[in-house]
N, C-alpha and C positions, 0 to 999 in steps of 0.2 A: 625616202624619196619614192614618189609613186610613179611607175611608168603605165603608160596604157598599154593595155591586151594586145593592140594592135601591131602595136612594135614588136611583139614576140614570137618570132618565128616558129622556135619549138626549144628543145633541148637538145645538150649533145647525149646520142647514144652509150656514149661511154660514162660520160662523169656526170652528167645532170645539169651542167651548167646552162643559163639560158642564153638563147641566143636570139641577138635583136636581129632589125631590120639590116642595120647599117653595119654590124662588124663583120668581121669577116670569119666566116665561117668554111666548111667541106662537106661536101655532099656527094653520097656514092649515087653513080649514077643508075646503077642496078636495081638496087634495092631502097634507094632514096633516104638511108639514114645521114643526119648530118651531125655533123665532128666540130667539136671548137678547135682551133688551132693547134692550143696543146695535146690534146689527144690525136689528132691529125698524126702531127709531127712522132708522137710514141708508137704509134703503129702503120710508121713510115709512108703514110699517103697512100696507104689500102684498108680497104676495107676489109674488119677479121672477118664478118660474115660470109662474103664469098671470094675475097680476094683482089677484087674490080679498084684499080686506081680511083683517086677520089678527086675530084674536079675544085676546083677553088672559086668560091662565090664572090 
């Protein structure tokens, strides 16, 4: 199935997964990396990089 570029936000920092427009993803507001859910949830809604809560998009 092909999606377009557009829809792909980025990836999570941890695991590589992509992430679209519409799901829901985490984003440090510090440092701007963003988290898919599951890696969210394993590194308890901070960011490892500096520790900054992770905002839910």
């Amino acid at each position: 199935m092909y999606v377009s570029k557009t829809l792909v936000i980025g990836r999570c920092w941890r695991c590589g997964r992509k992430i679209f427009k519409y799901d829901d993803y985490y984003v440090c507001p510090k440092c701007h990396a963003i988290y898919c859910p599951t890696c969210a949830k394993k590194v308890f809604y901070k960011c490892p990089a500096d520790g900054t809560p992770l905002e839910a998009k």
